[in-house]
N, C-alpha and C positions, 0 to 999 in steps of 0.2 A: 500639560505645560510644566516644562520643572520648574524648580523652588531654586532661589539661587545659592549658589556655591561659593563660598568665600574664594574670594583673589588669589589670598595665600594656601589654600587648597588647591587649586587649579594649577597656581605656579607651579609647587613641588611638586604634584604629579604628574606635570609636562617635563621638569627633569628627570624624574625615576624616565621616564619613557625615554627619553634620550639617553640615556644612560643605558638600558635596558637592550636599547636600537644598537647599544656600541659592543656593548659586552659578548662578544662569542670568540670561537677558535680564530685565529688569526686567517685570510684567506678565504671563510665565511662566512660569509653578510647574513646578516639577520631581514628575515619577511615578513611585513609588518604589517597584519589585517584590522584596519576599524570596523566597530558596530555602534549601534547606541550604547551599548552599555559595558564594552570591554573594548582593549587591546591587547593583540595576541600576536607573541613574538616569535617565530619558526626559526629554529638555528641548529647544524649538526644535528643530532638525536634528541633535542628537546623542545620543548616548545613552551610558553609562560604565560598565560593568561590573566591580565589585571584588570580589574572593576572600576570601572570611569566613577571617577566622583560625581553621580548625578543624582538627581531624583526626579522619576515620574511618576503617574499615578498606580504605576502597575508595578513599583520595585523602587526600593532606598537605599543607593552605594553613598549616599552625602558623606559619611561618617566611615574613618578609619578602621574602626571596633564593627561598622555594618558591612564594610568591604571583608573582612576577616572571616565574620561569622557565614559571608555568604559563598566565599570562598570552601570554607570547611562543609557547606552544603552541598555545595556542586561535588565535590570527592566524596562527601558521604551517597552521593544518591548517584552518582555515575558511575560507580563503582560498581553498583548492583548491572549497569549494562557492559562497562568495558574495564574490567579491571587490569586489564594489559595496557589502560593507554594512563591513566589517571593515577599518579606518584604518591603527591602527597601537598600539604599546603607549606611554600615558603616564603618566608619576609624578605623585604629589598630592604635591607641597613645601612645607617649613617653612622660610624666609627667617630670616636670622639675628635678625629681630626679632620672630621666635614667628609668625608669619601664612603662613596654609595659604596654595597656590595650585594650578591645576591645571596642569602643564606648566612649572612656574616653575624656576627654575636655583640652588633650594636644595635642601637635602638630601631625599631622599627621603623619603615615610615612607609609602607605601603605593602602590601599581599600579596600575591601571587598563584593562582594553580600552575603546580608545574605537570604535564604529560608528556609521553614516551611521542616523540614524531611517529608521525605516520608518510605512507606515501601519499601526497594531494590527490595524487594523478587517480588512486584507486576509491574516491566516492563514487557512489556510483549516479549521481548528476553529470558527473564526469564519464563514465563511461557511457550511459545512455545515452548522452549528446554523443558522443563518438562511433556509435555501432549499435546494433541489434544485440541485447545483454546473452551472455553466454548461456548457453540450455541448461536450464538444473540451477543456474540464481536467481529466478524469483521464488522456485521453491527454498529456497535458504533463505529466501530473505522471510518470506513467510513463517519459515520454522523460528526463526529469531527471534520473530515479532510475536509469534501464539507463545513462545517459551516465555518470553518480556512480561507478557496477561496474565499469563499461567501465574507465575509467582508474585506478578504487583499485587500489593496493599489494598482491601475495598477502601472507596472513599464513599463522601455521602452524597444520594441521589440530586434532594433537592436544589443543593449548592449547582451540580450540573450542570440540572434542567437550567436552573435561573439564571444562569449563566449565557445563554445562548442568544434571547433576543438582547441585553444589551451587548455582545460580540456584533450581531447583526446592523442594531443601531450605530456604532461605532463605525462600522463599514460604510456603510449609508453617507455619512457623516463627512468622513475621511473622501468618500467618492467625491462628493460634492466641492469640496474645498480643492480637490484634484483638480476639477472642470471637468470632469468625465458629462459624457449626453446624462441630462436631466431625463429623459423619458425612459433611456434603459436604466439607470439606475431605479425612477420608481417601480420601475418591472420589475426588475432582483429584486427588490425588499418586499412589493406584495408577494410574488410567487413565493419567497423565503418563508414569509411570514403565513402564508397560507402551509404552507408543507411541514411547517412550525406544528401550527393547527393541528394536523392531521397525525404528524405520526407520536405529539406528546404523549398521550397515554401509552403507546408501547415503550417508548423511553423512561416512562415511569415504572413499567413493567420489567425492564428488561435490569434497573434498578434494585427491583426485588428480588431478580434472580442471580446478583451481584454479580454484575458484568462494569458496574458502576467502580474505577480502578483509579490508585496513583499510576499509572502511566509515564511513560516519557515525553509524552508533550507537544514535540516538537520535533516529528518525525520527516521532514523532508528528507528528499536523497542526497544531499550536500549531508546531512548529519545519519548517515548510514556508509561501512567505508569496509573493503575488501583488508583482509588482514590474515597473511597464509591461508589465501583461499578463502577463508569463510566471513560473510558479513557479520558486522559488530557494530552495535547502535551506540551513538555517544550523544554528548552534549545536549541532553534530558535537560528540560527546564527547573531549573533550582532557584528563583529567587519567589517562585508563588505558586508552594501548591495546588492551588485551588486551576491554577493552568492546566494544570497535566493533570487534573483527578477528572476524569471523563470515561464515557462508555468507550470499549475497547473498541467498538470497529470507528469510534471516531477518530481514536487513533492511528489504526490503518488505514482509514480514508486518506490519508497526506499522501502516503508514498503511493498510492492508488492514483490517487490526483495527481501528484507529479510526475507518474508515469506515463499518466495522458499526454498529461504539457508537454513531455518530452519526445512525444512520437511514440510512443512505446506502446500502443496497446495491448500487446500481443502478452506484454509479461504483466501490465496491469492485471489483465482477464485472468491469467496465470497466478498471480500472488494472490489475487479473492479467492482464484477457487482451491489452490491449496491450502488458504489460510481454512473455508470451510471445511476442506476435508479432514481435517487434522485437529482441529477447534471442537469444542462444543457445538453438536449440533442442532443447539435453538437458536443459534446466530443465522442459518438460513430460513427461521419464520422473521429474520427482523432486517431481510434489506430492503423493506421498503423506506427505511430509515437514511440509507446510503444516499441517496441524491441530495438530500437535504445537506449531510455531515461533509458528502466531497465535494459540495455548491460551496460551503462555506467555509471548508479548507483554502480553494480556491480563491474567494473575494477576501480571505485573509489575507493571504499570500500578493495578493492584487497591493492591497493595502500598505504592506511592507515594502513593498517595491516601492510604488510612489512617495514614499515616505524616507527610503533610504538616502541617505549623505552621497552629494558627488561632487568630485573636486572638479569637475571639468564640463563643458555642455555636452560632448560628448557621452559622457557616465551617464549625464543626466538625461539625456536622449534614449539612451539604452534602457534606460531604468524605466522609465516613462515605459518603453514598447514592451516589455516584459510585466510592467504593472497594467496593462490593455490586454495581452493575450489571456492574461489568469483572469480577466473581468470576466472574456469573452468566454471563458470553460468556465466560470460559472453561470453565466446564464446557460450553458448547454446543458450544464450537469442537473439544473433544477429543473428543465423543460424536459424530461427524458422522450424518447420517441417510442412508440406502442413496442409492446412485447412478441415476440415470436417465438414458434415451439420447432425445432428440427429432430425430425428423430433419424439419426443413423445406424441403418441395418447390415448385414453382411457376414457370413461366413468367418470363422477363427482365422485371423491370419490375415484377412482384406486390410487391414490397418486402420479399422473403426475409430480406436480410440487416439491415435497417432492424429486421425485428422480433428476429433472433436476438439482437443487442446488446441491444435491451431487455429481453428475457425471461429473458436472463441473470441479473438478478438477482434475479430472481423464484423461481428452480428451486433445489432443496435438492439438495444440502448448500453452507453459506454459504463462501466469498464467494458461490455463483455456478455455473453451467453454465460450459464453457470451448466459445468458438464454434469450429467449425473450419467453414470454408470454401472451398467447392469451387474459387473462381477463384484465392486468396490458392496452393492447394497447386498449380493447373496452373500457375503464375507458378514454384513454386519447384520445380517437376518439369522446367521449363527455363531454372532459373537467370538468372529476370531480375528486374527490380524487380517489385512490386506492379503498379505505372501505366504499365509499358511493354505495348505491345501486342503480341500473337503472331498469328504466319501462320493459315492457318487450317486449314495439315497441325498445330496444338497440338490443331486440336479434333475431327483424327479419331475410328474408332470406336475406335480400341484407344488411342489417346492419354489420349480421356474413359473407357476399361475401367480404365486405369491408372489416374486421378486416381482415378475411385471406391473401387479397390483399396485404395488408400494412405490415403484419408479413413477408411474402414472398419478399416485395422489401427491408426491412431493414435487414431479413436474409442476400441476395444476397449482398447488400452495404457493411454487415460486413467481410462478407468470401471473398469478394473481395479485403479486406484490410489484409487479412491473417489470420483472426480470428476463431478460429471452433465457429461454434451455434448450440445451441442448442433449437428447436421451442416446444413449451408447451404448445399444444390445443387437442382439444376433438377429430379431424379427424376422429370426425363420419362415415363420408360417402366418398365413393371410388372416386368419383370427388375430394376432398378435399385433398387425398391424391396423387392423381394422378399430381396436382396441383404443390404442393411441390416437387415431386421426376421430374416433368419437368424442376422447374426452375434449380435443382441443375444438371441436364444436360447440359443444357443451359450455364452454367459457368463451366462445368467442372469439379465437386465438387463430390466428395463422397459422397452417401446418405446412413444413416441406420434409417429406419422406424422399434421404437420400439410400441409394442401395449400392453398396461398395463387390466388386467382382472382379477376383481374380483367378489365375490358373492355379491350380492344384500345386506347383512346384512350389508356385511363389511363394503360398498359403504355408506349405511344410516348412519353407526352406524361416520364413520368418517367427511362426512360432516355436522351431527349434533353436534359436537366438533368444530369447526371452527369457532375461534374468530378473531375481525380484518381482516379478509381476503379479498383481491382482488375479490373472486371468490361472485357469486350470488347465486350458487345451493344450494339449501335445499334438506329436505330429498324427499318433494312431486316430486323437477323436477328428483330427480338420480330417481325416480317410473318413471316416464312418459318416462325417457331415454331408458326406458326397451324395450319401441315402436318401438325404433329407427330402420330404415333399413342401417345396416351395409355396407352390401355386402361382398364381396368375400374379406379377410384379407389377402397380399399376406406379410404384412409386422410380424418381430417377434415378437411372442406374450410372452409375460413376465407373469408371476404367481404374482398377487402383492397381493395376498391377506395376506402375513404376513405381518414382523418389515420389517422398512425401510430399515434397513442394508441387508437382506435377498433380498429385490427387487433391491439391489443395485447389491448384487451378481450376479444377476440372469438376469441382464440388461448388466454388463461389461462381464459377459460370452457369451453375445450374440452380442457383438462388435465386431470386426474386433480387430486384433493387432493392425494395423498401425493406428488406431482412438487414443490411449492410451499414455499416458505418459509414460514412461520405469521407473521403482521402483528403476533400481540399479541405 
């Protein structure tokens, strides 16, 4: 609850804001967005962000000198995500003859971050409500995001962890006072608080292996924004760092989550797995973590909504239905559905991997299957890039016994933490496969073995297209693959010789139901 605010507080900085609302080019209106805790004025090329005289328990603008100082924070610390939009801090002045100005050389009487506009239209909440995200930006937005980890500040574990069940309680709280069903509500809070349970110790773990980070905080896709092409994270939480010091994939879990809520799964499944592939790779022993962090991204998110200001029933209707769907994905997100193993086989050139990326977000439990594939592990089984090439002592018979090995134990690692996978190799030959549908016995695990077949042409004609790629085959090896002794194919065989989309058909028609995400 806040503390109250003096009258004559409130007054003068309901005139800066009128005043604020008046001041632009002539012929261009100023765009006026409220929040709790700021007013932000959009006009020509600039935009001005002033800090509501409030205080709640989670942040103190009450004071002119804590408006200032917290101004000078948000530029010091967003600067490190977007230093292209974030100017500089300036005062709105009163001239000894009573008239406001912004930047003027009388007394101060209110703050401002001033930033470079952007375009609205390019966040990308905005574009995923509008369309299917372009190919190639959720891997940017991923690179952004591991780059953002990469260089954030460790913060301290404890603070964290401790953090979490009162976040939870709070939600709980907040639901209630909503009117949200009392029954589902006590089911998100045990199941929360059970998965609490369960995955603290790796969070304490993962703690020690300083993954524990100042972060940005407050990574939804309204605060992630297209800027010449490349995404750029803004408006990182500045009034309490203890918000944004959290484990890094709980950070990632926002835009994961919101990409849910937005229809998107396809680039959800997409921005985890490239954040994995690119990341440290002891973030893939720790998504057993993820249901928890993107359940309660989600009932935060829930929370916010219900809680947001509307001038109208309207707003508020909207608001309401928007704070019910994020309820509703997070109970989905904490309830995950069993895991599934697929392994996709098929000759250089079938488009193995072309579908595993897409089928990704197809396969439950949501974000997504996580891909692992067979060229990306023999690249890091000798330590070189991706798109560097290997002799072709990398592709002997015990070199490829290895890779499959190591594909197979890191399958089993992930589907043990709940995750489906999906494996992305050649599974030429019937030991090979036989291999794979033992381990996923072995755990228990559903297996569907697809086999991708195309004509010869197609095979050459596509991997002589192949720029940057993981892969080594040319058009001579997809010839000499022709030698290959198969054997006996008990697993199903897929048509991939058209468009991607076409094999994608042709691949989720030959899945099981319960492998699939549910549409409605």
């Amino acid at each position: 609850m806040t503390d109250p605010i003096p009258a004559s507080e409130r007054s003068l900085q309901e005139q800066v804001f009128r005043f604020v609302g008046q001041a632009t080019t002539p012929g261009a209106p100023v765009t006026r967005i409220d929040t709790h805790g700021a007013a932000v004025f959009l006009s020509d090329d600039r935009a001005l962000k002033i800090k509501r005289a409030v205080r709640f328990p989670f942040l103190d603008y009450s004071t002119l000198a804590r408006r200032k100082a917290a101004c000078e924070q948000e530029l010091e610390i967003n600067r490190r995500f977007a230093p292209q939009i974030y100017r500089r801090v300036v005062p709105i002045t009163r001239s000894a003859a009573g008239t406001f100005e912004i930047g003027g050389d009388g007394e101060p009487i209110e703050w401002a971050v001033e930033m470079q506009r952007f375009d609205e239209s390019r966040t990308i909440d905005n574009l995923a409500r509008e369309q299917p995200l372009a190919p190639g930006l959720a891997d940017a937005i991923a690179d952004a995001i591991e780059a953002s980890h990469r260089s954030a500040p460790k913060a301290d574990t404890a603070t964290w962890i401790g953090s979490l069940l009162p976040i939870l309680e709070d939600n709980t709280a907040s639901f209630s006072a909503g009117g949200l069903p009392p029954d589902r509500i006590a089911a998100l809070d045990h199941a929360s608080r059970t998965a609490f349970q369960r995955v603290c110790p790796l969070l304490e773990q993962r703690g020690t292996q300083g993954f524990v980070r100042w972060c940005h905080g407050d990574l939804h896709l309204a605060n992630i924004v297209l800027i010449d092409g490349k995404p750029v994270l803004f408006d990182a939480i500045e009034f309490n760092p203890v918000f944004a010091s959290v484990d890094v994939l709980y950070d990632l879990a926002f835009p994961i989550m919101d990409l849910i809520q937005h229809g998107r799964r396809d680039a959800a499944a997409g921005l985890l797995n490239r954040y994995l592939a690119i990341g440290d790779e002891r973030h893939a022993d720790a998504l057993g973590v993820l249901p928890l962090l993107m359940s309660l991204r989600a009932a935060v998110r829930a929370k916010v909504m219900l809680s947001r200001p509307a001038s109208n029933a309207g707003t508020e209707r909207s608001n309401r239905q928007f704070a019910l769907s994020y309820f509703a994905l997070a109970e989905s997100l904490i309830a995950p559905s069993p895991p599934q193993l697929i392994a996709i086989g098929g000759l250089s050139g079938t488009g193995k991997s072309v579908l595993a990326r897409a089928l990704s977000g197809h396969i439950g439990p949501l974000p997504g299957a996580i891909v692992l594939r067979s060229d990306v592990t023999r690249k890091r089984l000798f330590g070189v890039a991706e798109t560097e090439r290997l002799p072709a002592a990398a592709y002997s018979p015990e070199a490829t016994a290895d890779v499959y090995r190591r594909l197979g134990e890191r399958a089993v690692r992930i589907v043990f933490q709940g995750f489906s996978v999906i494996v992305d190799a050649v599974f030429a030959n019937a030991e090979e496969r036989a291999a794979i549908e033992s381990l996923a016995r072995d755990q228990a695990v559903d297996i569907t073995g697809l086999y991708l077949v195309a004509d010869l042409a197609t095979r050459i004609a596509r991997v002589a297209r192949r720029i940057d790629d993981a892969s080594d085959a040319t058009p001579e090896i997809v010839r000499q693959q022709q030698a290959y002794e198969q054997g006996a194919i008990a697993w199903k065989t897929i048509n991939a010789s058209g468009s991607p989309e076409q094999t994608l058909a042709h691949a989720l028609a030959a899945l099981p139901s319960n492998a699939q995400v549910c549409n409605t």
